[in-house]
C-alpha positions as CSV (number, residue, x, y, z in Angstrom):
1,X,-4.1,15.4,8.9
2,X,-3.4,14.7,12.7
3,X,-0.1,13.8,13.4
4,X,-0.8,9.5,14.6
5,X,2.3,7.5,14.5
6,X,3.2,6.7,10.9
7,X,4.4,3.1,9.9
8,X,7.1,2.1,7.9
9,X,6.0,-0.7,5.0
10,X,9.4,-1.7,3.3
11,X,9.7,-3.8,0.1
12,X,11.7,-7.1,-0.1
13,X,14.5,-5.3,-0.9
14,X,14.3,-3.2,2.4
15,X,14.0,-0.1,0.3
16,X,11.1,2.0,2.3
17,X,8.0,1.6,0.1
18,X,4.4,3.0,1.3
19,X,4.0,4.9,5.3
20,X,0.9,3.9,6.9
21,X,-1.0,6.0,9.0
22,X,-4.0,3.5,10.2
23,X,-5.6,3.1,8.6
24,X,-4.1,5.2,5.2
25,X,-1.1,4.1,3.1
26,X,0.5,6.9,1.6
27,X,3.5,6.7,-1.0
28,X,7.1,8.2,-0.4
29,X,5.9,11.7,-1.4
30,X,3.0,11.8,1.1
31,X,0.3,11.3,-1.4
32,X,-2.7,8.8,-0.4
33,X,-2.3,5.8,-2.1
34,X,-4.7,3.1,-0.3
35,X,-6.2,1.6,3.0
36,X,-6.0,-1.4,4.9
37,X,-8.7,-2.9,6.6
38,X,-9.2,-4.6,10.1
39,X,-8.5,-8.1,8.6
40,X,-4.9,-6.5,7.4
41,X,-6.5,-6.3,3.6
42,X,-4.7,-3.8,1.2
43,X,-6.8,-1.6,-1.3
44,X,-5.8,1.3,-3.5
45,X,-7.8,4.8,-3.7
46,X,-10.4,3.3,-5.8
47,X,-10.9,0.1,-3.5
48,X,-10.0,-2.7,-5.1
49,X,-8.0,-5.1,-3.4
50,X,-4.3,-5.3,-3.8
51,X,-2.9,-7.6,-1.2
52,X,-2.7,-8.0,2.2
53,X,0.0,-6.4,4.7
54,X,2.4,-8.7,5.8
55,X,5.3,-8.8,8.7
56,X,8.0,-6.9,7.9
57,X,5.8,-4.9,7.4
58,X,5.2,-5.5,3.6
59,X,2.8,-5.5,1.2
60,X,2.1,-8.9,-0.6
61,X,-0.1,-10.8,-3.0
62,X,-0.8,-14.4,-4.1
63,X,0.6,-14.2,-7.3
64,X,-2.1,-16.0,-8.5
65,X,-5.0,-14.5,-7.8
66,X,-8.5,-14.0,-9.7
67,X,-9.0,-10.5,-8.3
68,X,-12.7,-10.9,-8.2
69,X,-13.4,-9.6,-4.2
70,X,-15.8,-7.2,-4.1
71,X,-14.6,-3.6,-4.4
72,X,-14.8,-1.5,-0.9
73,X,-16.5,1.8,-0.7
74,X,-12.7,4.1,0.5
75,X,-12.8,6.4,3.4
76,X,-12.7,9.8,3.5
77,X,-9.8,11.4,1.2
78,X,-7.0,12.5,4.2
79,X,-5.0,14.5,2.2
80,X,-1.2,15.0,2.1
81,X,1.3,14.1,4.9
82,X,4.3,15.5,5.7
83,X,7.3,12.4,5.3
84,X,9.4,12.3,7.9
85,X,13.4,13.0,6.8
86,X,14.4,9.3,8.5
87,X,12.8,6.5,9.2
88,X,14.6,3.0,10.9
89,X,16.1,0.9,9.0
90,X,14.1,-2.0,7.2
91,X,14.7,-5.6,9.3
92,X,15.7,-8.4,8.0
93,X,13.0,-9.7,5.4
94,X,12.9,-13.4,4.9
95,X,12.7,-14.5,1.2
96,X,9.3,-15.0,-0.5
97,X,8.7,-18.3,-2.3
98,X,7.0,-18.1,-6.0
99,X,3.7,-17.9,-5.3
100,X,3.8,-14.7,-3.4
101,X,4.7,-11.4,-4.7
102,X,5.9,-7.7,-2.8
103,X,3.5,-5.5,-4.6
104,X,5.7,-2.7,-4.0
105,X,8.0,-4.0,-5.8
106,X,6.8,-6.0,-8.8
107,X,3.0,-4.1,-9.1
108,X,3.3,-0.4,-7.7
109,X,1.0,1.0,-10.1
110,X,-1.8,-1.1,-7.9
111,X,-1.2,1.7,-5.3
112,X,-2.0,5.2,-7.5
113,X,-2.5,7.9,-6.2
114,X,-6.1,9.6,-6.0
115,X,-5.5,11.6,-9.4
116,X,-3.4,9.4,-11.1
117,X,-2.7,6.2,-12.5
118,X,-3.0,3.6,-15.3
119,X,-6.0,1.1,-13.6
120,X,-8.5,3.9,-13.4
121,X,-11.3,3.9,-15.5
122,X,-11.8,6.7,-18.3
123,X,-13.8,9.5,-17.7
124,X,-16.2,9.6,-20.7
């Protein structure tokens, strides 16, 4: 993959969570892990929405949600990318109130990888 500017998306915690090369989020490990569209909408691999990218940058859900927008067709697999050996410090995050939730931190396994994960369906 090219080398575009890669984004830092932190949790709450300000633990480094997810990189996002626009518009591909990729875990720690530089393994693809979802997308973002142009309204700032988060969806894993299999495109099914997740949440929505917040300042910070973070990624965060309603935690009551009905989950029933319609699935996106993903772009293009990009592959691995190399993760950079620093990245700046996470800023201050302000707290969330109860009804919102840092994916990243309380629902990871929304964000798989391609080849992986517990939400995919079997393969009969």
């Amino acid at each position: 993959m090219t080398n575009r500017r890669l984004i830092p998306i932190y949790t709450t915690r300000g633990d480094l969570g997810a990189l996002m090369q626009y518009p591909y989020l990729f875990n720690i490990s530089g393994e693809w892990i979802g997308f973002i569209n142009e309204e700032k909408e988060v969806y894993s691999v299999l495109g099914n929405y997740v949440g929505y990218l917040a300042d910070g940058p973070r990624i965060l859900r309603k935690r009551a949600y009905s989950f029933d927008k319609p699935r996106l067709e993903p772009p293009e697999y990009p592959g691995r990318i190399l993760v950079p050996a620093t990245v700046p410090l996470a800023p201050m995050m302000s707290e969330l109130t109860y009804s919102v939730i840092d994916l990243l931190e309380e629902e990871p396994e929304r964000l798989s990888t391609v080849d992986g994960g517990e939400l995919r369906e079997d393969m009969d």
